[in-house]
C-alpha positions in Angstrom: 0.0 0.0 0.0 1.9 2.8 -1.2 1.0 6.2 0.5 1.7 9.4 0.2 2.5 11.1 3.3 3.2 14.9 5.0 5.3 15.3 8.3 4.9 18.7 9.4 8.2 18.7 12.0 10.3 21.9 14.0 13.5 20.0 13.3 14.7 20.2 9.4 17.2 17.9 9.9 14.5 15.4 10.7 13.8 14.6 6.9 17.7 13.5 6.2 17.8 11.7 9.6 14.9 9.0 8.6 15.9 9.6 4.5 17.5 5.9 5.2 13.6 4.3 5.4 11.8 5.6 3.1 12.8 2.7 1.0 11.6 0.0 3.2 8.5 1.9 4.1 7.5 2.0 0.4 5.9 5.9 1.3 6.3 9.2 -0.3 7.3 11.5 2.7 6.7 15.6 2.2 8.2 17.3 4.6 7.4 20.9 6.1 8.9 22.4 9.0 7.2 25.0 11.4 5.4 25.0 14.8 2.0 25.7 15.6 0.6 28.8 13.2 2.8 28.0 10.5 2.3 24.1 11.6 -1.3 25.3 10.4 -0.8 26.4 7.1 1.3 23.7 5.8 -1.2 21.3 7.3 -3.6 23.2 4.8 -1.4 22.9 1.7 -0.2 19.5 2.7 -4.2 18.7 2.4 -4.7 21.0 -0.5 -2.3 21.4 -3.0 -0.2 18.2 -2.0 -3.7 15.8 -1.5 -1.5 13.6 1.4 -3.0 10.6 2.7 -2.3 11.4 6.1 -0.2 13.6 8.0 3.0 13.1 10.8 3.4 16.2 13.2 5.0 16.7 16.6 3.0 15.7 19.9 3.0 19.2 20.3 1.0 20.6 16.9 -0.9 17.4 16.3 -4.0 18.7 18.0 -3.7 22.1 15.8 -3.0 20.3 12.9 -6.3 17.5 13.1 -8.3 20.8 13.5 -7.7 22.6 9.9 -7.7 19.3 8.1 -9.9 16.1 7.5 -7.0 13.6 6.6 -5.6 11.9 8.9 -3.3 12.6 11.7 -0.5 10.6 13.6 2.2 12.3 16.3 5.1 11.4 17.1 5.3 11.0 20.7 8.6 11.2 22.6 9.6 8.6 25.4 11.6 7.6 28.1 14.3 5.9 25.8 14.2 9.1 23.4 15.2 11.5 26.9 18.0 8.9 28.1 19.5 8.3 25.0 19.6 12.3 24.3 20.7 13.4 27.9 23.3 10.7 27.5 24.6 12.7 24.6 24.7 15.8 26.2 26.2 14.2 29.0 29.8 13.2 27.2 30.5 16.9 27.4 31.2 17.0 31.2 28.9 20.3 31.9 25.5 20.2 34.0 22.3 19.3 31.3 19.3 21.8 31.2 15.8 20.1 30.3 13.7 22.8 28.0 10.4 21.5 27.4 7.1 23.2 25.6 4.3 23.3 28.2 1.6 20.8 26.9 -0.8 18.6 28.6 -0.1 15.4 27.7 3.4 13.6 27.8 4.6 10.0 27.2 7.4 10.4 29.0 8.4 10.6 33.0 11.6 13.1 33.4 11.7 12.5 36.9 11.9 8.5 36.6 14.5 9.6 33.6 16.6 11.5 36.0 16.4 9.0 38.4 17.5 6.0 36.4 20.8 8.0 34.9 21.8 9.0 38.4 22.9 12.5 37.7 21.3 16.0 38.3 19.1 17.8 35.2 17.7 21.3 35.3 13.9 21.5 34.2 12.7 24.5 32.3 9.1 25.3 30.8 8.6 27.3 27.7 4.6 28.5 28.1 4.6 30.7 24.7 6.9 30.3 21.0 8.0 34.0 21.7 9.5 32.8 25.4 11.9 30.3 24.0 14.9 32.6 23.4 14.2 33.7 27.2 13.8 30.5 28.9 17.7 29.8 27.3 19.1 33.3 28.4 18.1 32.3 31.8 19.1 28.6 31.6 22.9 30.3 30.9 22.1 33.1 33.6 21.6 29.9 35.9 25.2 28.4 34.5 24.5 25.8 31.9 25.9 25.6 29.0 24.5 22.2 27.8 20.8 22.5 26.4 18.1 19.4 25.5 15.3 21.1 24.0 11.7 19.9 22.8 11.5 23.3 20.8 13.3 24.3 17.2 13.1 28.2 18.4 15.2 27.2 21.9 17.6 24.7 19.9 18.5 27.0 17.2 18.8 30.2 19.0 21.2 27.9 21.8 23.4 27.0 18.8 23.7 30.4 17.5 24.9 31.5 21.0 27.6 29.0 21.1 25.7 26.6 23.5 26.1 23.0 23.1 22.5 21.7 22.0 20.9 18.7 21.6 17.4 18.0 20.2 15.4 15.9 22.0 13.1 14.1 18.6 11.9 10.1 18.8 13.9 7.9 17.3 13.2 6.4 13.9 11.3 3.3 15.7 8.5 5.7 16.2 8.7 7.2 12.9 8.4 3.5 11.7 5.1 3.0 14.1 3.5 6.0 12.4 3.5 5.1 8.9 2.3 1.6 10.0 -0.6 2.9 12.2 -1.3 5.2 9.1 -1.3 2.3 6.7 -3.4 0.3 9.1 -5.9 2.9 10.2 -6.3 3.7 6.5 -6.6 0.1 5.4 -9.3 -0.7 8.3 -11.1 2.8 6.7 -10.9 1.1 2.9 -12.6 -2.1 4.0 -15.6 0.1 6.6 -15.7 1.7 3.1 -16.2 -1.5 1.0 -18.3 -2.8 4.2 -20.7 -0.2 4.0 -20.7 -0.6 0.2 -22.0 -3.8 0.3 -24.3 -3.5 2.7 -25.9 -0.7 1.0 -26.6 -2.9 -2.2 -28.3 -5.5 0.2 -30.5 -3.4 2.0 -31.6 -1.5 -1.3 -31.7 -4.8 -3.2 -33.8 -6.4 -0.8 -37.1 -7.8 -1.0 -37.9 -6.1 2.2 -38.6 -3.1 2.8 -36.3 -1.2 5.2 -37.0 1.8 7.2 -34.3 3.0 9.9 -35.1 6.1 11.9 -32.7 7.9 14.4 -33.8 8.6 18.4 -36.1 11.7 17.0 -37.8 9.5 14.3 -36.1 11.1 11.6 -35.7 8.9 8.6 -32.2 7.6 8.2 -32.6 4.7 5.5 -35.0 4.1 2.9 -34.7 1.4 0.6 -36.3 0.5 -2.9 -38.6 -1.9 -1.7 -40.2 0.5 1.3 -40.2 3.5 -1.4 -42.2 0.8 -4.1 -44.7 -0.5 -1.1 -45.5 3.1 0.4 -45.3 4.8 -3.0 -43.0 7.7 -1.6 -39.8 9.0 -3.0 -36.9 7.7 -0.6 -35.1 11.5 -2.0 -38.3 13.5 -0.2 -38.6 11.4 3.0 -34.9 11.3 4.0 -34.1 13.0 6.9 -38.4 13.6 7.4 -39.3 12.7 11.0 -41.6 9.8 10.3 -45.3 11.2 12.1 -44.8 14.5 9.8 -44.9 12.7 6.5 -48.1 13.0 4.5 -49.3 9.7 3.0 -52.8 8.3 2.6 -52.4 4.6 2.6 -53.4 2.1 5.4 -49.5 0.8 5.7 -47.4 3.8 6.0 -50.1 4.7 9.0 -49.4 1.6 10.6 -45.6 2.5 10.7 -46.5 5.5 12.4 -48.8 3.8 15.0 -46.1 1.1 15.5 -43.0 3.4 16.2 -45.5 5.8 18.9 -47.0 3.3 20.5 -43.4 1.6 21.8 -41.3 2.8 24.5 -38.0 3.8 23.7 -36.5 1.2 26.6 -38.1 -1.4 24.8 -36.3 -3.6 22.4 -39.3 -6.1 22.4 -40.2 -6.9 18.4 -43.2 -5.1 17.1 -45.4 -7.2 14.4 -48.5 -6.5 12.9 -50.4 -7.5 9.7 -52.0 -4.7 7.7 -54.5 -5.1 4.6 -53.8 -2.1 2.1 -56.5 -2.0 -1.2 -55.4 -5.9 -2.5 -52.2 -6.8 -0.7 -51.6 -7.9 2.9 -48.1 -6.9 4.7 -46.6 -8.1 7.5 -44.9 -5.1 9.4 -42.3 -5.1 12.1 -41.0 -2.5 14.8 -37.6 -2.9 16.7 -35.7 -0.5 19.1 -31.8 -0.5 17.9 -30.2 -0.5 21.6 -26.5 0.2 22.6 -24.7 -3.3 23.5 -25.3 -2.9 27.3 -28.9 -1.9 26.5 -29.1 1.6 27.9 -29.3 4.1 25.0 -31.7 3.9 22.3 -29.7 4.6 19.0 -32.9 4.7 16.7 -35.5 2.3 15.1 -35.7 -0.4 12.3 -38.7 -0.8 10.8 -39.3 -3.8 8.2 -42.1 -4.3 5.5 -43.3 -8.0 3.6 -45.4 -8.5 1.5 -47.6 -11.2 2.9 -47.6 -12.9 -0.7 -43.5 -13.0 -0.8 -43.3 -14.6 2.4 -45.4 -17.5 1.4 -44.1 -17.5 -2.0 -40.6 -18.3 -0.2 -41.9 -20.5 2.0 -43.1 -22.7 -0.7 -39.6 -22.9 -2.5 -37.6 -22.8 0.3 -40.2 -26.5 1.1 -39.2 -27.9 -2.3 -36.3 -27.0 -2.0 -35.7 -29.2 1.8 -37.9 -31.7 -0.4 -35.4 -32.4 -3.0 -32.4 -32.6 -0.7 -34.1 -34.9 1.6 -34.5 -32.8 4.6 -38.2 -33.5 4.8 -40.0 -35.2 7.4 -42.7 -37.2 6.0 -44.1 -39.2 8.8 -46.2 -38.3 11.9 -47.8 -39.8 14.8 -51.0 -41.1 12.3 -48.3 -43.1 10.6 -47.0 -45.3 14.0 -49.6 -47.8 13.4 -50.8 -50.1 16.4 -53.4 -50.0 19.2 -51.2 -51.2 21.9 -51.4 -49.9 25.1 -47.6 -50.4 25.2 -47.2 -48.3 21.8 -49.8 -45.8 23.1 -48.0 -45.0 26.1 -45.1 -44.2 24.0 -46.4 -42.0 21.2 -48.4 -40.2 24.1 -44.9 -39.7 26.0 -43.2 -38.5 22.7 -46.1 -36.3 22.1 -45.2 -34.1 25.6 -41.2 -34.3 24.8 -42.3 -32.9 21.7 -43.6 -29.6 23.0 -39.9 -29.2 24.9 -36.6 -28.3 23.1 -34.3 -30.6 25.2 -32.5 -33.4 24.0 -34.6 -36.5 23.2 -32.9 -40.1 23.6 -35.1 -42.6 21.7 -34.0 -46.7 22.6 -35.1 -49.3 20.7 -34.2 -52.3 18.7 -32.9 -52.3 14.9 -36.0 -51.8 12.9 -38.6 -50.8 16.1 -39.2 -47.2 14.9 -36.8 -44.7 15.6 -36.6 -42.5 12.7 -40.3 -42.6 12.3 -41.1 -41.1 16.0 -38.0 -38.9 15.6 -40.0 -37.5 12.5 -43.2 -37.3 14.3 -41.9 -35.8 17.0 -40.2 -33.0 14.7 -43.7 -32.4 13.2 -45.5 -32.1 16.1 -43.2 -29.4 17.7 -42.3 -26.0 17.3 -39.4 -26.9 14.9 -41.9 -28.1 12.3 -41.3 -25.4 10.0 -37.4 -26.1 9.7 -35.5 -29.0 7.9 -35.5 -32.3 9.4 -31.6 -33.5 8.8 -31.2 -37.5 9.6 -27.3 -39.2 9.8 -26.6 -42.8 10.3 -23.6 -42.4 13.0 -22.5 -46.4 12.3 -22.7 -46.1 8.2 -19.6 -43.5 8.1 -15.9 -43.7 9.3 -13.9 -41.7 11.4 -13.4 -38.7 9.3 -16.2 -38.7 6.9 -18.6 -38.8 9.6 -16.8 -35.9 11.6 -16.9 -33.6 7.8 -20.2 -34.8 7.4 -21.3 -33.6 11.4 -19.1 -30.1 11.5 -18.5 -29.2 8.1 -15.0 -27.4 6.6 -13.3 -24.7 5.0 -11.2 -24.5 1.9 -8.2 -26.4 1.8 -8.7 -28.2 5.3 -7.8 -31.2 3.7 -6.6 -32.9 0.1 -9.7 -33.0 -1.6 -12.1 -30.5 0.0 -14.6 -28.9 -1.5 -13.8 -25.4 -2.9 -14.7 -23.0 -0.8 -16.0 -25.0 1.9 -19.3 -27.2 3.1 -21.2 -26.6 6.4 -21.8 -29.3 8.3 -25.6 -31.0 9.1 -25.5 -28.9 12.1 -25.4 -26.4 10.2 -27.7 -27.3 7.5 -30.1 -28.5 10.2 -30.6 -24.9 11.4 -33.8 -24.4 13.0 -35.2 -27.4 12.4 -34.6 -31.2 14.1 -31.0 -32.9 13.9 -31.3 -37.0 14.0 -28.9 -38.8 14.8 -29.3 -42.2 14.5 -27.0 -45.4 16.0 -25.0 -42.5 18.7 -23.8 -45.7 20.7 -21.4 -46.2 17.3 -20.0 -43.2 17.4 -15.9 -43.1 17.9 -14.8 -41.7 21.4 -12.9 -39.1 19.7 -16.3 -37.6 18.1 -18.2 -38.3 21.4 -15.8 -35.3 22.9 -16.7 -32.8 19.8 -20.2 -33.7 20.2 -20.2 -33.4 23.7 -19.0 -29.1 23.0 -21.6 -28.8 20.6 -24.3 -29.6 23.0 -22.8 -27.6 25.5 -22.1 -24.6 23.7 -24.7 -24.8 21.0 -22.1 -24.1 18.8 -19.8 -25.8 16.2 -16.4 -25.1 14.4 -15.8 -26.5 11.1 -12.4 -28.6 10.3 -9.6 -26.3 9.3 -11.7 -22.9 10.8 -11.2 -20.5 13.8 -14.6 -19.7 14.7 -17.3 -20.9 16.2 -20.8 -20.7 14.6 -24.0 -20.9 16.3 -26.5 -23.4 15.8 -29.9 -23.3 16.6 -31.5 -26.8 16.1 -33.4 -29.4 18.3 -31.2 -33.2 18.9 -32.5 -36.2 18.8 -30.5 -39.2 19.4 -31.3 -43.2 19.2 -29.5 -46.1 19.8 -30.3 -49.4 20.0 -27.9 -50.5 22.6 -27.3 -50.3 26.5 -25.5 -46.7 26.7 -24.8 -47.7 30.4 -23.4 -51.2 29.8 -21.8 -49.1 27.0 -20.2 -46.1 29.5 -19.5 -49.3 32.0 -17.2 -50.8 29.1 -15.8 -47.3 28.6 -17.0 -47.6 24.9 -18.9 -44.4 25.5 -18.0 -41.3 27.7 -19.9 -40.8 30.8 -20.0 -37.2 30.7 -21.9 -37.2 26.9 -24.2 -40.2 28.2 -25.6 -37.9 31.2 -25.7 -34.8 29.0 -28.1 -36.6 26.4 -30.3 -39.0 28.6 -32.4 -36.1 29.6 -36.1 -37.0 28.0 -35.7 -40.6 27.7 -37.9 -42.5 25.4 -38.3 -46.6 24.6 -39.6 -47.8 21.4 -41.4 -51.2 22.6 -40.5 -54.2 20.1 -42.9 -55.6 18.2 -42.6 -58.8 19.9 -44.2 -56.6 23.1 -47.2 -55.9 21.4 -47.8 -58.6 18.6 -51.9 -57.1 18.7 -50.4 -54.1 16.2 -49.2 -56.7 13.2 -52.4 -57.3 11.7 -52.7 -53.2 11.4 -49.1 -52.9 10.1 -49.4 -56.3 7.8 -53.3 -54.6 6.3 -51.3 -50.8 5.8 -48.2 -52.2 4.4 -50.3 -54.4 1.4 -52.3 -51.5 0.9 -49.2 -49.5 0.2 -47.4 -51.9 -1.8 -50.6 -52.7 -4.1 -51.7 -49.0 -4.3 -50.4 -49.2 -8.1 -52.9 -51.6 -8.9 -50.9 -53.7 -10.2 -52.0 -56.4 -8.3 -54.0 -57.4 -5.4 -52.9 -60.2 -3.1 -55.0 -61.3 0.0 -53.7 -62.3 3.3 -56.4 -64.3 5.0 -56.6 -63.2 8.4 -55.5 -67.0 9.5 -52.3 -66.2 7.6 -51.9 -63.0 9.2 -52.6 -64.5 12.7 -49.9 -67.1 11.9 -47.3 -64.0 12.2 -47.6 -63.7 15.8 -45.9 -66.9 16.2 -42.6 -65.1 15.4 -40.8 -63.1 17.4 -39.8 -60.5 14.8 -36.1 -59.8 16.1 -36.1 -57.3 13.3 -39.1 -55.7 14.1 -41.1 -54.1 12.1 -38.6 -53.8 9.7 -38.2 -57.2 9.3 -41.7 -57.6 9.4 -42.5 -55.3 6.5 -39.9 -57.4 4.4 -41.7 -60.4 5.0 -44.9 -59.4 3.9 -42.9 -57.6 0.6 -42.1 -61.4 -0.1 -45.7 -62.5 0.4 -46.9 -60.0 -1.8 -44.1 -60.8 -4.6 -44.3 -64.4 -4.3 -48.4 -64.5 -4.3 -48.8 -66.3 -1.3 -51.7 -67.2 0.7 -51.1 -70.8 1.9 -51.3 -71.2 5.7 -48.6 -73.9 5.4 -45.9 -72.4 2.9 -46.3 -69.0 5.4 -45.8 -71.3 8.2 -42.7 -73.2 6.2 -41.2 -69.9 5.5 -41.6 -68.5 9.2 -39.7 -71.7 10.6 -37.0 -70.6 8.3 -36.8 -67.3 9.9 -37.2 -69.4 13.3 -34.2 -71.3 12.3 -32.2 -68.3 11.0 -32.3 -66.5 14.1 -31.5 -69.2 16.6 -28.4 -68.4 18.2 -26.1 -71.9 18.4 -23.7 -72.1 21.4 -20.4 -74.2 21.2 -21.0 -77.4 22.9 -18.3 -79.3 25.2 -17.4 -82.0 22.4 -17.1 -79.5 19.4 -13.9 -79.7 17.4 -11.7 -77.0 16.9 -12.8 -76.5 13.2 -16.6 -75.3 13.8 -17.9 -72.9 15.3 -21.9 -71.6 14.8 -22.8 -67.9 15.2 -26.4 -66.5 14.6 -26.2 -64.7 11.2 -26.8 -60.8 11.4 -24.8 -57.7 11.1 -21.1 -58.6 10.2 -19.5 -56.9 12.8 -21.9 -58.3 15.3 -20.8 -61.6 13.9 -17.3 -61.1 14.3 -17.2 -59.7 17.6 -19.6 -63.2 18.9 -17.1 -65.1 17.3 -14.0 -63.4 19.0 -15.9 -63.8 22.4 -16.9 -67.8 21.7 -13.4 -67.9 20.7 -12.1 -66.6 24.2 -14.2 -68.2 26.4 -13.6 -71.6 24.3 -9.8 -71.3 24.9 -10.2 -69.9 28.6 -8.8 -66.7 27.0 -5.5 -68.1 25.6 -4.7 -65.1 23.2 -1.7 -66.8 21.1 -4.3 -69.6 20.4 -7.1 -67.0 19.1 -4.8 -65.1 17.2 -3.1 -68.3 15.6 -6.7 -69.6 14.8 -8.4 -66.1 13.1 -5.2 -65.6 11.4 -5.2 -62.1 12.8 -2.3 -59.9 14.4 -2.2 -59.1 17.9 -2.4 -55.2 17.5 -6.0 -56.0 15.5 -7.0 -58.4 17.7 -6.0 -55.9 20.7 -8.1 -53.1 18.8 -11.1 -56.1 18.4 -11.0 -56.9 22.0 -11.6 -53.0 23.6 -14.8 -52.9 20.8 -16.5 -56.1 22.9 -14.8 -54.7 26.2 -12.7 -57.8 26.6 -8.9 -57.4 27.8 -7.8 -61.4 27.7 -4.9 -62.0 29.9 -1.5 -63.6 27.8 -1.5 -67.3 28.5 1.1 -69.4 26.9 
């Protein structure tokens, strides 16, 4: 940032004493010398004629200077360092120092804790007026000195011309350096409140919404395009018009005025009203702009929709959540059953809906979650915002942790140009699901655990926090205490997120609801028309012979089958169930089984292989050589297997 740059000084040596930096400080310097009325009129040409950037003075003229001009000012202050290092020069001649200094109010330096630190004696005079200087020096010789250090060019030069031995006391070129840099910075900061202001210009007047601002006595401050199109009023004849004295006929602009007379200034309580003007219907708001401790009223904003707009965005902004998924499209009416066990729980989900605390939902794989965890979003307060779902068991490590908090450009190889918020973020104002929590890693758990604390996340690779503002639910089909117990999952995140606790019963608790599930899911899967099948009630009774340990999930596929294979036949539905039967029966190693089998009820693989690894160590009375040498697996992974199940065999040889 190249600058161009006046420093009005007393001393005209100054300009060849800091000639050395004017490379490095990559500045045009212009320098003028004078004090205080000439101080003033170079200021003037330096502004004028010259068109500086800014201006350097003296401590002394700065205030003088900032008066006649509108660019900006820096001084040059003098120090502690800048006093020893020039009484030490003064002091190599052997004769006693006199201190002459201009009167002036404020000083950064201490002569007396100066004095004190070189150890020898220095004489103190005050100059209150320019024409005292030469004065002030006749009596400093009167008084015996012969050595001067002067603040003042007059003093300095008229010491010199009387044979004296002067020094000038001037900052060193440190503080010359600071100047330009808090003049380049100062300016810079100006450039962008500049550019900021620019921009937020064009958004206020290229809003859809009309913007009123008004100062404390109601003047008009801010008009924009969309306030001057809905009240049909110039914004060049209102601005600066005190609000009440404006004449318009029309039922809105009225409103405004009853809205901002009818509030306390105190008050920085919202305003709304809806207002009916000839065809179209507004929605108009009132808000007191307070100081950031809340005692000083700085003015009013006043907002205008058009009722039509509003509902015109709502629609869009709806398909919009539709075609990325963050929908809900079940409620309560679609939890089918008459239970008294289900009833109890919609009924308790119901009242946690009306709260924003965290929910907890339990229940087995395939029981229900995400379907109350939607109705419970639609029932609430949140119903209006997106409904964001993750699977926390489908993702690894860091996918899952991109995919929860988000990033910013170049956090990692690969990123996403510019970024990606994370479903926190995307979930604002609406209901985050998160689904399977007991998978999560440990090392999540502990990010998670912040967000819920301080309702706030920070994205991979970033430096601030951003708020969120969305409602958790969580579910988990395991035992988060047995879970905390095994030290699989923190403690402290467990008691944070078991606040409003809700069970999903499995279906095996309440086998009355199949036949209602069984009727709704044909009716679904038919609804094409391209065929009809019947399930005779007798078939659909045979159902509650099974235990459904995939619930209603499981269920649902069953009948899918039915339906595709046509069946209707008491005894193939009764074949096919004992298949399931069979499936799902776990098989425990007996006493004479050979090393070479094993039998493991078939499900999730990593369920599998974790019932295998424990049948494994209880088989070999936890002989860990034998196990690894068996699976074929390394120690380290078979280490890393055995904290997942919570087992820690001892070595046995």
């Amino acid at each position: 940032m190249t600058l161009k740059i006046g420093v009005i000084t007393h001393y005209k040596e100054m300009e060849s004493a800091f000639r050395h930096l004017y490379d490095a400080l990559d500045s045009t310097f212009i320098y003028r010398v004078g004090a205080m009325e000439q101080a003033i009129e170079h200021a003037r040409e330096l502004q004028d004629v010259q068109k500086v950037d800014a201006i350097i003075s003296s401590e002394a003229t700065s205030t003088v200077v900032q008066s006649v001009t509108n660019v900006l000012v820096v001084s040059l202050s003098l120090k502690n360092f800048d006093l020893v290092r020039c009484f030490h020069l003064a002091h190599q001649s052997g004769e006693p120092i006199a201190f002459l200094e201009f009167r002036q109010d404020l000083r950064h330096y201490n002569f007396e804790q100066v004095v004190n630190i070189l150890g020898y004696p220095i004489r103190r005079y005050q100059i209150e007026k320019l024409n005292e200087a030469q004065a002030v020096v006749d009596q400093a010789v009167s008084d015996g000195y012969r050595v001067i250090v002067t603040t003042g060019n007059l003093s300095f030069y008229y010491a010199r011309k009387i044979g004296l031995t002067a020094v000038m006391a001037l900052p060193d070129e440190q503080e010359f350096i600071s100047a330009v840099d808090t003049i380049k910075n100062t300016l810079l900061e100006r450039l962008k409140e500049v550019e900021r202001a620019k921009w937020l210009n064009e958004i206020v007047q290229t809003s859809n919404q009309g913007i009123l601002t008004l100062d404390p006595e109601e003047h008009i401050t801010v008009a924009n395009a969309a306030a001057e199109n809905f009240l049909d009023l110039k914004q060049a004849d209102i601005i600066g018009q005190i609000l009440s004295h404006i004449t318009c006929g029309n039922e809105l602009f009225a409103k405004l005025v009853s809205l901002v007379s009818c509030t306390s200034p105190g008050n920085d309580r919202e305003v709304v009203d809806i207002v009916r003007d000839g065809e179209d219907e507004f929605i108009v708001s009132r808000k007191n702009l307070m100081t950031d401790d809340g005692r000083c009223c700085l003015g009013n904003m006043i907002k205008i929709n058009l009722l039509r707009n509003l509902r015109d965005m709502e629609i869009n902004a709806r398909k919009k959540l539709h075609e990325q998924g963050f929908l809900a499209p079940n409620t309560f009416k679609d939890i089918l059953g008459t239970s008294s066990i289900l009833k109890k729980a919609k009924d308790i989900a119901k009242r946690y809906a009306q709260t924003d605390s965290i929910i907890l939902i339990n229940g087995e794989t395939g029981s229900g979650k995400e379907l109350f965890a939607q109705s419970i979003h639609n029932y609430s307060s949140w119903s209006n915002g997106p409904f964001v779902a993750i699977n926390c068991s489908t993702l690894s490590e860091n996918l899952l942790e991109s995919e929860l908090f988000g990033y910013e450009d170049g956090a990692f190889t690969g990123a996403r140009k510019g970024g990606r918020p994370g479903l926190f973020e995307v979930a604002f104002g609406g209901t985050f699901f998160m689904d399977e929590i007991g998978e999560m890693p440990l090392v999540l758990q502990t990010k998670l655990l912040r967000v819920l604390q301080e309702r706030c996340v920070m994205r991979i690779g970033g430096n601030r926090n951003i708020p969120i503002n969305v409602r958790i639910i969580l579910a988990t089909n395991r035992d988060l205490y047995a879970e905390v117990k095994a030290k699989r999952f923190r403690e402290d995140l467990y008691y944070r997120i078991n606040v409003l606790n809700l069970r999903i019963p499995a279906l095996r608790e309440r086998k009355e609801d199949i036949a209602p599930i069984v009727q709704a899911a044909i009716r679904k899967m038919t609804a094409n028309g391209s065929h009809s099948p019947y399930l005779s009630a007798k078939v659909v009774a045979r159902f509650q012979r099974y235990d459904w340990y995939g619930n209603v999930r499981e269920l649902l596929n069953f009948v899918e089958r039915l339906v595709a294979m046509r069946v209707n036949d008491i005894s193939v539905v009764d074949e096919m169930l004992e298949e399931l039967i069979r499936t799902h029966e776990p098989v425990i190693p007996a006493n004479d089984q050979s090393e070479t089998h094993l039998s493991v009820a078939i499900g999730p693989m990593k369920e599998m292989e974790q019932d295998i690894i424990k049948r494994l160590v209880d088989y070999y009375d936890g002989n860990k050589k034998k196990v690894e040498m068996v699976l074929e697996m390394s120690s380290t992974t078979l280490w890393r297997r055995f904290k997942e199940i919570g087992q820690g065999p001892e070595q046995k040889s």
